[in-house]
C-alpha positions, 0 to 999 in steps of 0.5 A: 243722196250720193256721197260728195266725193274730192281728189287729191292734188298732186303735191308729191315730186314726181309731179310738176307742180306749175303743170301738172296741179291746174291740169289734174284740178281742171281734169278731176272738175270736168269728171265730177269730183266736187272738191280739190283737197291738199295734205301738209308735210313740211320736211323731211328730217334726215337722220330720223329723229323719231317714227313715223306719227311719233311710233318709234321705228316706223319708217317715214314714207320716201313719198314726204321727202318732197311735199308741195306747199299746200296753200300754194298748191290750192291756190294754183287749182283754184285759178284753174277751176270755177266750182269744185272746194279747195280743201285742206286735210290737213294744215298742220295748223300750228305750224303757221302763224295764226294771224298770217294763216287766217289772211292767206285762208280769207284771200283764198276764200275771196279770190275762188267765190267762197270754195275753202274748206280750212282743214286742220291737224295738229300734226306729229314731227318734232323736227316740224315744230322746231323749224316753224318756230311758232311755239314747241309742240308740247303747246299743240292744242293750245295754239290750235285753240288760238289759230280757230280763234284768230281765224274767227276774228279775222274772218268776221266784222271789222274791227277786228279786235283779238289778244291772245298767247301768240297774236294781238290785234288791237283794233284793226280792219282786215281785208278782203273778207272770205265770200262766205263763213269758211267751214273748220273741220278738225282732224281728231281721234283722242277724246280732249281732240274730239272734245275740241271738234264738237265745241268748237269746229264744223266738222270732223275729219277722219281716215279710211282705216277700214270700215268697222274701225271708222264706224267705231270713231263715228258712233264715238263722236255722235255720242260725244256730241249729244253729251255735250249739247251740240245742235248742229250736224257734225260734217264729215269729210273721210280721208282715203289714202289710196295705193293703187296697182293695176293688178288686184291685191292678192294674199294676206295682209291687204289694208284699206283702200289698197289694190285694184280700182276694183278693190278701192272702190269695194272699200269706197262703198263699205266707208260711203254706208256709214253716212259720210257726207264726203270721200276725199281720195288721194291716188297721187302716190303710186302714178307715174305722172300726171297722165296717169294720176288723171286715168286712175282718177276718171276709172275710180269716179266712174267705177264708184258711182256705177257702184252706187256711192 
């Protein structure tokens, strides 16, 4: 069976958001990609106050200074499209109020016909958790457990009953109702975050870091599964992001998915061996616009499954 592959909206600001998402989300649809996938990057703090992923020094990309909304952004491609999932890779979960997020998630699911895939991260900028304001960050892992839990209630049987740290829901009917169960898929590399995913999510998303790296990961949470008594497959959706140029990569130093559609589709088949169930592949940093975005986008489907993924 041929992995599922999806595509990145474009959420950065070279794009025109209220143009540009329903026309790539209809366009990637009619190619083939299966599923329409959004990242969340709330800000961008301005003296840095930390590294990027919280390194110290590693500079933040300059493509974060302006990030589309992902709820929003999946909203526009769900009005545009009838088949393809709406996806997140990720929602920075605690950034949002839980009751409000598991809302907006179920209208979206009810709205599309049942196409939400609610991908979740705790993320990583100090400077984000303090303007959200939900709670510090220190409290991550916490109120992730709390948004899964309230998503859960909300999107079950009514009443819905629920009290925890942040929420409290004393008896109550909660509509519209998605179409069908939401699958939660967690982003997770340390052990207490793998841990997490196994007991408590339907799938896991990791990133293309290079073939042998994910591999690696893969055989770590196919372990963990079977110590702690999991049943049910572990889904996996493979985030890619991709840096695109026309001309092959050339020299040293090369990372994954960097280059040539040639050469991204080289690592697309390397990661597709492992057994993911699906590739999602964000082009929309290096493209110029839209017309562009939706080129690269036709070349590395069509390249791909000649390639056999």
């Amino acid at each position: 069976m041929a992995t599922r592959l999806g595509l990145g909206l474009p959420q950065t600001r070279q794009y025109t958001l209220g143009r540009d998402v329903p026309d790539v989300a209809r366009t990637a649809e009619r190619i083939g990609y299966e599923s329409l996938w959004v990242f969340e990057r709330a800000l961008f703090p301005e003296p840095a106050t930390q590294g990027l992923y919280g390194i110290p020094g590693l500079p933040w990309p300059d493509t974060y200074r302006d990030v589309a909304e992902p709820l929003v952004t999946l909203t526009l491609a769900a009005a545009a499209t009838e088949r393809a999932r709406l996806g997140s890779s990720v929602l920075v979960a605690p950034l949002h109020q839980p009751f409000r997020l598991a809302k907006s998630l179920a209208t979206l699911d009810a709205a599309s016909g049942g196409r939400v895939v609610a991908g979740f991260g705790t993320g990583w900028s100090v400077d984000e958790y303090a303007a959200a304001g939900v709670r510090p960050m220190e409290e991550r892992g916490q109120v992730l457990d709390e948004v899964i839990d309230v998503c859960r209630a909300v999107w079950g049987p009514d009443p819905v009953r629920y009290k925890g740290r942040i929420t409290e829901i004393a008896s109550a009917a909660v509509g519209p109702k998605p179409a069908r169960p939401i699958p939660i898929l967690l982003a997770a590399r340390t052990r207490k975050a793998l841990t997490r995913m196994v007991d408590r999510a339907d799938g896991w998303l990791p990133n293309g870091i290079g073939a042998e790296r994910v591999a690696a990961e893969w055989r770590r949470v196919q372990d963990l599964a079977a110590e702690r008594g999991r049943t049910e497959p572990v889904r996996t959706v493979l985030r890619v992001n991709a840096v695109h140029s026309a001309r092959p990569y050339e020299g040293e130093g090369r990372r994954p998915f960097q280059g040539s559609v040639e050469q991204i589709v080289e690592d697309l088949v390397a990661h597709a061996a492992l057994g993911m169930d699906e590739i999602l592949i964000d082009l929309q940093y290096t493209p110029r616009d839209a017309e562009e975005l939706k080129d690269v986008a036709a070349e590395v489907y069509e390249k791909a499954r000649a390639a056999g993924v």
